[in-house]
C-alpha positions in Angstrom: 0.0 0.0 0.0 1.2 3.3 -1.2 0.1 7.6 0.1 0.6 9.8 -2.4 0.3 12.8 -2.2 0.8 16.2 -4.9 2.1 19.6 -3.4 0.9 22.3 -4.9 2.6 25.8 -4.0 -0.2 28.8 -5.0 1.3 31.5 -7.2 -0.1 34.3 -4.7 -2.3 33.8 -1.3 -5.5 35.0 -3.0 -5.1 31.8 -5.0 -5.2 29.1 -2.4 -8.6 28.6 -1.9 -9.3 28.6 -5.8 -6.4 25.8 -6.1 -8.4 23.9 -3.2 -11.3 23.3 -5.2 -9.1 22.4 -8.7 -7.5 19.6 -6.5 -10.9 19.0 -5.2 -12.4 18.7 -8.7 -8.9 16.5 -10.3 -9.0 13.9 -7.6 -13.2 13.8 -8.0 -12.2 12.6 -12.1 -9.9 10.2 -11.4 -12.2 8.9 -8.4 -14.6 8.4 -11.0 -12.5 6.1 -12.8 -12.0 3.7 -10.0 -9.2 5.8 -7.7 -9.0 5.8 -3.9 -10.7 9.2 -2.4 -8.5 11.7 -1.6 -8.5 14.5 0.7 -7.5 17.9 -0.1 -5.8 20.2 3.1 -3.8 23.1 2.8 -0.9 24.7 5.4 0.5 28.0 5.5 -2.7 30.0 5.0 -4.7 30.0 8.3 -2.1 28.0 10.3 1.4 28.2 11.0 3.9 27.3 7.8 6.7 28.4 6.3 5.2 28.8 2.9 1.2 28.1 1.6 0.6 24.4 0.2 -2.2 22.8 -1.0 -2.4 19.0 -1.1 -4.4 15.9 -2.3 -3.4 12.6 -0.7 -4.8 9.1 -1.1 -3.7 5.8 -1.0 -2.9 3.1 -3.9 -2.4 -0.3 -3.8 0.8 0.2 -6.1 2.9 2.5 -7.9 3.1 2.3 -11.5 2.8 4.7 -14.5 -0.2 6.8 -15.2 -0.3 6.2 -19.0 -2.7 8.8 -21.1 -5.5 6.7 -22.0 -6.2 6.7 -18.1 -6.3 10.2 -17.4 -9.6 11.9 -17.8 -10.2 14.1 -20.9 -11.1 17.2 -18.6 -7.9 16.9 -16.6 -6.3 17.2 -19.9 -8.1 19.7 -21.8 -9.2 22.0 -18.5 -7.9 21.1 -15.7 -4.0 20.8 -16.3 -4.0 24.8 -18.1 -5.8 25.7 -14.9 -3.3 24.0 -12.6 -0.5 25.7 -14.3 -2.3 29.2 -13.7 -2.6 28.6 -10.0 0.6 26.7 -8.8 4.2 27.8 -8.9 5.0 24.8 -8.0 3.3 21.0 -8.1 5.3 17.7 -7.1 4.0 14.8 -6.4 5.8 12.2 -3.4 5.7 8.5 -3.1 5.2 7.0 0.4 4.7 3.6 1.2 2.8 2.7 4.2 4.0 0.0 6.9 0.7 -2.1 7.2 1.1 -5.3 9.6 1.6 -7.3 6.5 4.9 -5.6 5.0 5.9 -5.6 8.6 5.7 -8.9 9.4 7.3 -9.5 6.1 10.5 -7.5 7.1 10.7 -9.3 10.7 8.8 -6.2 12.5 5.6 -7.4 13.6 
């Protein structure tokens, strides 16, 4: 089992809430084609941070390549041009998670 989760740095303050809701609306397209629901939370703004982020994190079974065919149309026609308007900066990290079963594996139960 895998978190991912995508960092998105707003381009200016007035933009975080507006970026929210585009992260909000990505991760509802790819939920619609079968991925894990994501939640969408944001630092920096109205709590202590060193910089603004807003981020989308959900969990996967496994890490592989997102190939075209299965990213929704709207991400790529709409969404993605919006995201570039709104984000300085987006990354995306890779995190896997130490569930009893990969523990046990490694000697760690």
């Amino acid at each position: 089992m895998f978190r991912v989760r995508r960092i998105c740095k707003p381009n200016n303050r007035a933009d975080t809430w507006k970026l929210a809701g585009l992260l909000k609306r990505i991760c509802a397209a790819y939920e619609a084609k079968g991925r894990n629901p994501a939640t969408i939370y944001m630092s920096g703004f109205a709590t202590p941070g060193d910089e603004i982020t807003v981020c989308a994190e959900w969990d996967q079974e496994s890490i592989e390549s997102n190939p075209r065919a299965k990213v929704p149309e709207i991400i790529i026609n709409k969404y993605a041009g919006e995201l570039s308007a709104l984000a300085r900066s987006n990354e995306v990290e890779f995190h896997e998670i130490a569930t009893d079963e990969k523990l046990r594996q490694w000697g760690e139960s």
